[in-house]
N, C-alpha and C positions, 0 to 999 in steps of 0.2 A: 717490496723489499728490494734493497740492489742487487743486481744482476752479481755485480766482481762481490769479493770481502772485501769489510768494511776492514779498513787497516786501522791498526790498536798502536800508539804510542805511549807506552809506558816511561815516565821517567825519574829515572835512579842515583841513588848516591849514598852509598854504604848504607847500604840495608839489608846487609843477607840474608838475615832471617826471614825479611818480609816478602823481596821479589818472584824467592819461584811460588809462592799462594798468590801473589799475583798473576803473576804470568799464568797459571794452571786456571786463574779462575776465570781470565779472557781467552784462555783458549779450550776451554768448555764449555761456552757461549752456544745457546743456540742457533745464533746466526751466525754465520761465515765469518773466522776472523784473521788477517795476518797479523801478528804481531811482532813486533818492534821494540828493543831496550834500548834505551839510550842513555850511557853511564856518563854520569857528571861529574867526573874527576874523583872518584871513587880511592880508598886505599889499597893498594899495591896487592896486600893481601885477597881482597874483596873482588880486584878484577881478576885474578888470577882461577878464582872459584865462578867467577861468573856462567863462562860458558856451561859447566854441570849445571847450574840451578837452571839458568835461562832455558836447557834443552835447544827444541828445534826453532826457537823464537829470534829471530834477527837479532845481534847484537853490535850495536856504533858506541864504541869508547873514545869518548870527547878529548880528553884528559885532560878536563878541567873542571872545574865545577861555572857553567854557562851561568846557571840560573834556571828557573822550570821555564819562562816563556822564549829566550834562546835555547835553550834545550830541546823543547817543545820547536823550535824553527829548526831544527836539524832535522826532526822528522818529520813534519808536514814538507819541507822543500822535497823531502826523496818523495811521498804521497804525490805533490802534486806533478812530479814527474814522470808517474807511471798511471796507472788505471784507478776505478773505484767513484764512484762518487761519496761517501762520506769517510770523512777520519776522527780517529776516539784519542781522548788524550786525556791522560790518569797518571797521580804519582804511584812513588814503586808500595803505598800498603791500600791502595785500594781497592776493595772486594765484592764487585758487580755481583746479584744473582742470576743465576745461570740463563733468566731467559730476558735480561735487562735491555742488552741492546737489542733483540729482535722487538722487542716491547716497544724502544724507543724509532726503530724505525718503523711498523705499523702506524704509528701515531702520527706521523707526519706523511706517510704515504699520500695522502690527496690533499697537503699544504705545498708546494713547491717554492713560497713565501719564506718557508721556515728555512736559516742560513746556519743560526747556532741555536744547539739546545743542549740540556744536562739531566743527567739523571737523578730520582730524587733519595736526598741523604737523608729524610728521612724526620729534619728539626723542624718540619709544619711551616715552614716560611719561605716568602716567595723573594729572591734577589730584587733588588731595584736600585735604581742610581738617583740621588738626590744631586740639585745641581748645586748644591754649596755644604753638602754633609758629605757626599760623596756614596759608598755606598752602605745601604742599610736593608732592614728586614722587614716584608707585609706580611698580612695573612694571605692566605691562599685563598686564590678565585674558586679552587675546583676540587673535588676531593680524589680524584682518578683522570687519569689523562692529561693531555695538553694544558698547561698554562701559561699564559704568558707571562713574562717576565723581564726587566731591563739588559740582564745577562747571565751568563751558564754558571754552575759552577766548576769549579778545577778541579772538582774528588772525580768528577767523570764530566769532560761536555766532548760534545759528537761538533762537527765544522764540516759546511757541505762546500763540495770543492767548486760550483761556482761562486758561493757568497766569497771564498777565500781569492778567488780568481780577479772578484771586482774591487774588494777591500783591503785587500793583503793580511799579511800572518801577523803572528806577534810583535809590538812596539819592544825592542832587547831594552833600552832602558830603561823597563820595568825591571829587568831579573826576576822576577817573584814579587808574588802582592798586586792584584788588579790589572796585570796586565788581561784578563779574560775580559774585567768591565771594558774597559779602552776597546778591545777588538767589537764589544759587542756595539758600542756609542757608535762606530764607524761604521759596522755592518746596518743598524738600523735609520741611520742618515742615508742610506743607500738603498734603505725600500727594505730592507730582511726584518722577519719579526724572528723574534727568541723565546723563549719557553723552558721552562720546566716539567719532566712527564713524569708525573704522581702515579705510582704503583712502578717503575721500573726503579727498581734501590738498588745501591751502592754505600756499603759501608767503609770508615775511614777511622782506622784502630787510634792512628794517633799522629800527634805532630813533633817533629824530630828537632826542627829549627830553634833556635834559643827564645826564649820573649823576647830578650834585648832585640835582638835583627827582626823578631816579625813586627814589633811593635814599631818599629823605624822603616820597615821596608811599606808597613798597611801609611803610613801616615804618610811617608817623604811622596811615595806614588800617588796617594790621594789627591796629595798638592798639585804634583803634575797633573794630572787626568784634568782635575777640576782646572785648573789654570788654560790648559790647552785645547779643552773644549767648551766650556762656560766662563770663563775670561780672568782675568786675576782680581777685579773687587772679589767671587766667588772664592778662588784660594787665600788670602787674607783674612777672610771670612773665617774658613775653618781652621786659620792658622791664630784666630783668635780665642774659637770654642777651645782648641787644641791648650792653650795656655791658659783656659781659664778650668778644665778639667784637670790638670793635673797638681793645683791645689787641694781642689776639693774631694779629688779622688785621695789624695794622701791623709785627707781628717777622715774621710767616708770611707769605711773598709767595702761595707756593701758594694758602692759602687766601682770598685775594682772588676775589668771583663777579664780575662783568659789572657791578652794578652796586655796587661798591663807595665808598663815601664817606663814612669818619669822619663831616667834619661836616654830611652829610647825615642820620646816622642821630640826631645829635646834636638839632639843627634839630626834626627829626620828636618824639621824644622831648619836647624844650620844648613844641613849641605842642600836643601829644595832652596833657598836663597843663595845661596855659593851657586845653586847648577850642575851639583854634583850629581849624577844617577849613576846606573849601574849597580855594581856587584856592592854590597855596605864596605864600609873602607876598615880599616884594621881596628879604629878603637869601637867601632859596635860591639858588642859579644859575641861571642864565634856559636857557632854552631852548624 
C-alpha cells in the first residue's frame, strides 16, 4: 500500500445533494485518503453551500464548467505537484465501499506494470477499445481481483503517478466521454497495463447530463480517439455504423441504448468533420 494518501479527486457541478455522500464516503476509506472538490462552474447558490457540505475536503472552484477530463486536469496537476504515488478520480455521486480503494491497491501491490485501473461498477463487463467501434463491453476474465482491461472506468479509476509522468494527463478536447479510453491507449503504447479490480465496488446512483450532449459527446469523441489513434479509414468506418443505426434504431424500439439521440449522434458527426471539440456548442441540449 502507499506510504503518502492516496489523493481522491472528486468532480462537481451542481450537485448538492450528492457531493457531501461523496466526499463522506472517500473520506471513510479504509485507506488513507486526501481529498479534493473541484466545482465545475457550479450555480452561485450551490458554491456558496459548498464549503459546509465538502467539510474538511479541499475545495478549487473553476467557475466554469471545464468538463470531467479538464476538470479532472486541475486536480491531478496540483497531485503531481506534491507527493503520493497514486490519484483517484470520481464524479461528484459516486459511492466507493468503504474498503474499495485499499482493495484496489493491495491488488496491484506486486504489479508495478499497472499505470491505470478502476474500480468494479458492478455490470459484469470488462471495458475494451475496438479499433473502428471504439469502445465496447466483454466478459470478464476473472471473478475477483485483477483484470485486465483496455481502460478504467470514470465512476472510480485510480492513475499512478509515474504512468501520468510518461504519458501525461487528460487530452481537454474530450470535455467528457472517453477521455479515460484515449489516456488508457497512450499509457498502454507506453508498456502500462490497465485493469479492472473485481470485488472493489463503486456505485453510480445516476447521470445528470442530458442524452442529447452524452449522446454527441460518446460519438463526436469516439471519432476523434478512433481517428487519432487507429487512423481515419477506422473513424469513417464508425461514422458509417453511426448513420446506418440511427435509422434502424428509430423503427427498432428495442434497440434504443440509454443514451439514444438521433440528433445527437447527428450533431456529433458535424462538428468531428468541422473539427469542432471541446465543451458541446450551444444547439446540443443543455444539461
Amino acid at each position: 500500500m502507499s506510504a503518502a494518501p492516496v489523493t481522491v479527486i472528486i468532480i462537481h457541478r451542481n450537485r448538492p445533494d450528492a457531493i457531501a455522500r461523496t466526499v463522506e464516503a472517500f473520506r471513510a476509506q479504509t485507506a488513507a485518503t486526501d481529498v479534493t472538490v473541484i466545482d465545475n462552474g457550479s450555480e452561485a447558490a450551490t458554491v456558496a453551500a459548498l464549503p459546509e457540505l465538502v467539510g474538511d475536503a479541499e475545495l478549487v472552484i473553476t467557475g466554469a464548467n471545464l468538463g470531467f477530463g479538464p476538470g479532472g486536469n486541475v486536480g491531478i496537476r496540483r497531485f503531481l505537484a506534491g507527493e503520493g504515488e497514486w490519484v483517484a478520480i470520481a464524479p461528484h455521486d459516486a459511492l466507493p465501499d468503504p474498503d474499495t480503494i485499499e482493495t484496489m491497491l493491495a491488488e496491484v501491490a506486486d504489479r508495478p506494470d499497472v499505470g491505470l485501473m478502476s474500480a468494479d461498477v458492478g455490470d459484469g463487463m470488462r471495458p475494451i477499445i475496438q479499433p473502428y467501434l471504439g469502445t465496447i463491453d466483454a466478459p470478464p476474465t476473472v471473478e475477483s481481483g485483477f483484470d485486465p482491461a483496455d481502460y478504467p472506468h470514470g465512476t472510480l479509476m485510480m492513475c499512478r503517478r509515474a504512468c501520468l509522468d510518461e504519458v501525461g494527463i487528460f487530452d481537454e478536447r474530450y470535455f467528457a466521454y472517453c477521455e479515460e479510453s484515449e489516456l488508457a491507449i497512450r499509457a498502454t503504447r507506453a508498456g502500462w497495463t490497465c485493469g479492472v479490480i473485481r470485488g472493489a465496488r463503486v456505485r453510480n446512483p445516476g447521470m445528470s447530463a442530458s442524452i442529447e450532449r452524452v449522446a454527441y459527446l460518446q460519438l463526436r469523441n469516439t471519432l476523434l480517439m478512433l481517428r487519432n489513434h487507429y487512423g481515419r479509414k477506422n473513424a469513417w468506418f464508425r461514422i458509417g455504423v453511426a448513420l446506418i443505426q440511427i435509422p434502424v434504431g428509430m423503427v427498432h424500439v428495442p434497440s434504443r441504448g440509454l443514451h439514444w439521440s438521433p440528433r445527437g449522434r447527428l450533431l456529433a458527426i458535424r462538428d468531428y468533420l468541422r473539427g469542432r471539440f471541446g465543451p458541446p456548442p450551444d444547439d446540443v441540449g443543455g444539461g
